[in-house]
C-alpha positions in Angstrom: 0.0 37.9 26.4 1.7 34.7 25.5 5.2 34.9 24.6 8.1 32.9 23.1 8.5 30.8 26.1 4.8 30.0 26.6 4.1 26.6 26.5 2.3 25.7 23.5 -0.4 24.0 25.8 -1.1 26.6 27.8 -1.6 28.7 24.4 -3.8 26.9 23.4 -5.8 26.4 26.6 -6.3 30.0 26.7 -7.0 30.2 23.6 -10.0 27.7 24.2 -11.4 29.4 27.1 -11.3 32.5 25.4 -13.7 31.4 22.4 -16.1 29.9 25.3 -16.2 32.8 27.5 -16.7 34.9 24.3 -19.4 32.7 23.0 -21.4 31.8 25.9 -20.7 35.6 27.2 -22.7 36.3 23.5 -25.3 34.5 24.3 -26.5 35.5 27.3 -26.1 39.2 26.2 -28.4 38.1 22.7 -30.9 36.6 25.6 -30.8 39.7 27.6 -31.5 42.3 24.7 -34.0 39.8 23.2 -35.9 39.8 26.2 -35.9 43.7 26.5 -36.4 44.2 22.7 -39.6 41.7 22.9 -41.1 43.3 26.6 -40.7 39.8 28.4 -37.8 41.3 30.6 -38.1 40.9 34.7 -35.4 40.7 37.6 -34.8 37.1 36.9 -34.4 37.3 33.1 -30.6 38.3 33.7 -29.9 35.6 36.3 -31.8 32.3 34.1 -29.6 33.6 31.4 -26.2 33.5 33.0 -27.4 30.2 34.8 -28.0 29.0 31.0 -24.7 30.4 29.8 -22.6 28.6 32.6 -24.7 25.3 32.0 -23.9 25.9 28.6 -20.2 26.0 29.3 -20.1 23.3 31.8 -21.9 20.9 29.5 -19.5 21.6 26.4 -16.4 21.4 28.3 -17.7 18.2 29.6 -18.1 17.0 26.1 -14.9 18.5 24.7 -13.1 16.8 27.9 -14.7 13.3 27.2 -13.9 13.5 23.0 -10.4 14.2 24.1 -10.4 11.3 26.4 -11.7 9.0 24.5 -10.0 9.8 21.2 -12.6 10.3 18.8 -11.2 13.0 17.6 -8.0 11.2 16.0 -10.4 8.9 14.1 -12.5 9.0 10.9 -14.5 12.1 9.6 -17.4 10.2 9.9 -16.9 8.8 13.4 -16.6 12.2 14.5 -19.7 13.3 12.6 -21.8 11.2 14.5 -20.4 11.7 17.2 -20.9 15.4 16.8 -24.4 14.3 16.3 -25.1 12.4 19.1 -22.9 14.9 21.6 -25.3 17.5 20.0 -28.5 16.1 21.3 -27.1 15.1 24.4 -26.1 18.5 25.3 -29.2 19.7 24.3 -31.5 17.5 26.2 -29.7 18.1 29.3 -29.7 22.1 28.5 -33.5 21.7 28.4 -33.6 19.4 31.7 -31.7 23.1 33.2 -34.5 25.5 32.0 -37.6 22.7 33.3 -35.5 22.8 36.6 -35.6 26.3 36.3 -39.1 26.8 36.0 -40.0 24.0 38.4 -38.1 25.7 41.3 -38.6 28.9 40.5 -42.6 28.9 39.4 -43.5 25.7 41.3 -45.1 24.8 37.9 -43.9 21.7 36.7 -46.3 20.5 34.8 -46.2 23.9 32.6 -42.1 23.0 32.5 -42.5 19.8 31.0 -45.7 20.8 28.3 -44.9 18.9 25.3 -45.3 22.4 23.3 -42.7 24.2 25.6 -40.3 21.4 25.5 -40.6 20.9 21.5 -39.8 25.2 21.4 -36.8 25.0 23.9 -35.5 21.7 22.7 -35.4 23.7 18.5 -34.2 26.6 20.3 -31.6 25.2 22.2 -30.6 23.6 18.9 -29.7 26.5 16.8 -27.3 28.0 19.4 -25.4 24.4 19.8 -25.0 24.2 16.6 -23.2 26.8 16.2 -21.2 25.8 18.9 -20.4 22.2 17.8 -19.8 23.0 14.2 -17.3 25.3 15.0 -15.5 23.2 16.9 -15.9 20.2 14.6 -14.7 21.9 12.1 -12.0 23.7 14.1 -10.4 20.1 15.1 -10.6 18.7 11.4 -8.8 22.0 10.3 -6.0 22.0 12.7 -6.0 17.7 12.1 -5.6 18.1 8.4 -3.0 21.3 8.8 -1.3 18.2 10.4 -1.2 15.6 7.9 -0.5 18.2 5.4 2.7 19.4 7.5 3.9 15.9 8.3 3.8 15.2 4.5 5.5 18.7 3.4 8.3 17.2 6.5 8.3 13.7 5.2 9.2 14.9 1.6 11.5 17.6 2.5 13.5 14.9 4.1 13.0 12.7 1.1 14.3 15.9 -0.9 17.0 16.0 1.2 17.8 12.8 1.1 18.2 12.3 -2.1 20.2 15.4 -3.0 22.6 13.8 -0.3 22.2 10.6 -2.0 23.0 12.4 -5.3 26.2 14.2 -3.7 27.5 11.0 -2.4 26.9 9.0 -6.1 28.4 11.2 -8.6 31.3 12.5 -6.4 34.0 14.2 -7.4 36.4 11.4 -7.2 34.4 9.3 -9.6 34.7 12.3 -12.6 37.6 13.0 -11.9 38.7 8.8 -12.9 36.2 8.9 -15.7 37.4 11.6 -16.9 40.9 10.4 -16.8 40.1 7.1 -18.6 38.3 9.1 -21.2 41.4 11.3 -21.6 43.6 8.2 -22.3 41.0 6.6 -24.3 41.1 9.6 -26.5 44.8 8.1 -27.8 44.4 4.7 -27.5 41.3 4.2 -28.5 39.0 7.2 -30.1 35.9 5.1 -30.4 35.5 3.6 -27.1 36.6 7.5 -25.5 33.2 8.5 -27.4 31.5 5.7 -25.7 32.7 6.5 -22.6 31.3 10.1 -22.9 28.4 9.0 -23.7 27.9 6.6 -20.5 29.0 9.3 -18.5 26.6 11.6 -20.3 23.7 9.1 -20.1 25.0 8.3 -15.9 24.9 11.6 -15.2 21.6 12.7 -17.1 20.0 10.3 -15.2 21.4 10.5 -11.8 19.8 14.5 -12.4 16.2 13.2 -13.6 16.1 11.1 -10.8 15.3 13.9 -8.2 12.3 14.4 -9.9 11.2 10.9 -9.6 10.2 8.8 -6.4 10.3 5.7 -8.3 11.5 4.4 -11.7 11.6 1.1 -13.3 13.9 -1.4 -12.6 14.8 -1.5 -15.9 16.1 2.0 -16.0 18.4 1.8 -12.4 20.1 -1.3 -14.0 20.5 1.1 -17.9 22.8 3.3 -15.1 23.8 0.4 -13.7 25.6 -1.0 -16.5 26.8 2.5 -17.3 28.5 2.7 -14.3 30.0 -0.6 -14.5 31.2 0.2 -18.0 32.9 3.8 -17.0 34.5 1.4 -14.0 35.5 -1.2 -16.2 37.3 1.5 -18.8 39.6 2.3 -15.4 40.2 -0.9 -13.5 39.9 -3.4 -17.0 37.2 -5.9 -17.8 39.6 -8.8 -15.8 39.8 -6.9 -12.8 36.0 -5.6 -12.4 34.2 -8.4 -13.7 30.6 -8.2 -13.4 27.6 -10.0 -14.0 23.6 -9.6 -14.1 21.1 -12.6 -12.8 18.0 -10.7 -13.4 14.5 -12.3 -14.8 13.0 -10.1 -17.6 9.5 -10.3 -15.4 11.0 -8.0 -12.5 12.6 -5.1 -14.8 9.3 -3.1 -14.5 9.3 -3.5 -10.6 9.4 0.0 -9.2 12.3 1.1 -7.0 13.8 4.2 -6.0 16.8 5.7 -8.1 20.1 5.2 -7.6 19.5 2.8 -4.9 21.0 -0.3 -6.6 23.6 2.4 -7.9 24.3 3.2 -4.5 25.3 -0.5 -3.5 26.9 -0.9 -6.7 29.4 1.7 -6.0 30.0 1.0 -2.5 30.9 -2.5 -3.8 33.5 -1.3 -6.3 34.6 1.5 -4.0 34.7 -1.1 -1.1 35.0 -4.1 -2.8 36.7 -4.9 -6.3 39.1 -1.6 -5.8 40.8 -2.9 -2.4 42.1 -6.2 -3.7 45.0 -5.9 -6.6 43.7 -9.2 -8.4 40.3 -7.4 -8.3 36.9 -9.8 -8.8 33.4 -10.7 -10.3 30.7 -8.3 -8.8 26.8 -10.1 -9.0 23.7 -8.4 -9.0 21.0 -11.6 -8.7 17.2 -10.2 -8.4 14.7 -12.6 -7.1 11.2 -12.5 -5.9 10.9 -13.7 -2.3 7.3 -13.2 -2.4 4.6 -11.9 -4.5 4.4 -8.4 -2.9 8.5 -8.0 -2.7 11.3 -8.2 -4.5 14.9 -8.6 -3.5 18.3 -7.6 -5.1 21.6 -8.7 -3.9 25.0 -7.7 -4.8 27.7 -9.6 -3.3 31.5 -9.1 -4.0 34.4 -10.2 -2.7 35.4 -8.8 0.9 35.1 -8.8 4.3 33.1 -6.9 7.2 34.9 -5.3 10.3 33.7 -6.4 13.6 33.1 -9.8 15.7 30.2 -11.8 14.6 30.1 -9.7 11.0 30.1 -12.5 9.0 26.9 -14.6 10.7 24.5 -11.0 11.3 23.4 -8.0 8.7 26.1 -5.3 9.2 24.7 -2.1 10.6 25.0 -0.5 7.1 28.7 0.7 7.5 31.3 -0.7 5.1 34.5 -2.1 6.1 35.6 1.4 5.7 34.3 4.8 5.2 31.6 7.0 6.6 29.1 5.0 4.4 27.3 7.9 3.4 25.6 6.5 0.7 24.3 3.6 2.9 22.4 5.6 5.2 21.1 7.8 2.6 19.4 4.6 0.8 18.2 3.4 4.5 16.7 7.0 4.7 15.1 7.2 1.7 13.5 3.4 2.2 12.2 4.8 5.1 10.8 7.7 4.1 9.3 5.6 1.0 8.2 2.7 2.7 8.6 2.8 6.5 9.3 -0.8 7.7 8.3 -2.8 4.5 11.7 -2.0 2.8 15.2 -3.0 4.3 18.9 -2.4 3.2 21.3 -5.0 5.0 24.8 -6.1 4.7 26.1 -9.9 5.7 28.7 -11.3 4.9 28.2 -15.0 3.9 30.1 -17.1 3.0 33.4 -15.8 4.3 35.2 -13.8 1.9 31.8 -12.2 0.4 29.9 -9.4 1.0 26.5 -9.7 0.2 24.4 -6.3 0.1 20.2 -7.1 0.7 17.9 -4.0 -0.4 13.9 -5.7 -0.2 11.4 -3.5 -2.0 7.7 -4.2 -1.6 5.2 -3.7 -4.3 3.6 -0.7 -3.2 4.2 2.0 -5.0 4.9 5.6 -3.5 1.8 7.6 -3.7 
């Protein structure tokens, strides 16, 4: 009986030889009682059948062992089929080749082993028992391949799940509400109009940075809306000469399809990294361009500098100058899971003095 520490292998080997001694075992007690039940049972009826039942065995294992060897079984559907196919007449050709054998040895009469009639009976014969055999296992193998797939993708967007809801921790953290907030409250005095702007942005920020879990892509358009929502709340705490900020994108990317919060994401680790560690502050840029046809690149860059020797002439390994970077992996993560290696997010820091941050997003969408 297995138990915990079993090896999943071995599991499953037993598992295998199981089904094919209780098959084959089956079949040569169906033969047995057929023979008895239809008065054509002698001495030898008992020993042909188990001979058939082990050349049965032998010859499937043999084909199992040579699908598994060969691969077939991690290609197409219809690869396998006729596959399947081919296997099954193999099998049952060479089954047949046993019982002439059988007969030849045993009777001396060859020629009555090798009659077309006979040989067309336990050639459709030897079919229907095969078939049993091979669509069971056919089916077996496509079952436990698609169990597969359908677990890898449950994994894939659990981690995306998981990802984001890190992602979404890491954006509207309790640091940035609690300055909003603050510039709202003093707003409030100063100026009652804007403090009802500013709730609004925040409103709008954080109504979208919620939706967004639901969503594997959005428009461009509507990551840059939060964007400049962001920007705005920023701008109501630092001042419009501090943060300064400025958007180079062409109207014919905003429907390009990314992932939310990802340009948020590097738009905050630029302030947060950036524009609020120098006292004179500086101009943020977001420039979008199209590198190629299938891909589309946005780059923020903003006054700073990377930590490290050689950081300014080689993509930073997605840390800031400071900081866990949380957000940064996150973003790498969530590219990954999106696109695999199609997507990138990169920090360099060129020219000297400016930090440039490199998300690439191709045009495929996520499906």
């Amino acid at each position: 009986m297995p138990t915990a520490s079993t090896p999943v292998w071995l599991t499953k080997c037993r598992a295998y030889w199981l089904c094919q001694a209780v098959g084959w075992g089956g079949f040569w007690l169906t033969q047995f009682y057929s023979a008895k039940a239809l008065g054509r049972y002698s001495a030898e009826v008992p020993v042909f059948m188990g001979v058939l039942a082990v050349a049965g065995l032998a010859l499937t294992h043999l084909y199992r062992a040579l699908l598994l060897r060969s691969g077939v079984l991690a290609g197409p559907i219809g690869r396998q089929a006729a596959v399947g196919v081919v296997g099954l007449l193999t099998v049952n050709g060479l089954l047949y080749g046993v019982i002439a054998v059988w007969g030849g040895v045993v009777s001396g009469d060859w020629a009555s082993a090798l009659d077309p009639g006979r040989l067309w009976l336990g050639l459709t014969n030897g079919l229907r028992y095969l078939a049993v055999w091979f669509l069971a296992y056919h089916f077996f193998v496509a079952g436990r391949q698609l169990a597969r797939v359908q677990v890898g993708q449950l994994r894939t967007e659990a981690a995306l799940r998981q990802a984001e809801l890190d992602t979404l921790r890491a954006q509207v953290n309790p640091h940035f509400l609690f300055n909003a907030l603050n510039s709202i409250r003093a707003l409030t005095l100063s100026d009652p109009h804007a403090a009802r702007t500013a709730v609004t942005q925040l409103a709008d920020l954080l109504r979208y940075a919620l939706r967004y879990t639901q969503q594997p892509l959005v428009a461009l358009r509507e990551e840059l809306a939060a964007v400049q929502d962001y920007l705005a709340l920023e701008q109501t705490r630092f001042g419009p000469e501090r943060l300064r900020a400025r958007l180079d994108v062409p109207p014919a990317v905003l429907g390009w399809p990314v992932p939310p919060a990802t340009v948020l994401t590097l738009i905050e680790n630029a302030v947060k990294h950036g524009i609020s560690a120098h006292p004179l502050g500086g101009e943020l840029l977001v420039r979008a361009t199209q590198p190629t046809p299938t891909a589309l690149l946005i780059e923020i860059s903003q006054p700073d500098r990377l930590v490290g020797p050689g950081a300014a002439a080689a993509p930073h390994a997605l840390a800031p100058p400071s900081g866990s970077g949380l957000g940064l992996v996150n973003t790498r993560q969530r590219l990954a899971a999106l696109y695999g290696p199609a997507a990138s997010c990169t920090l360099t820091e060129s020219p000297p003095g400016t930090v440039v941050a490199a998300l690439r997003v191709p045009a495929e969408t996520f499906s």
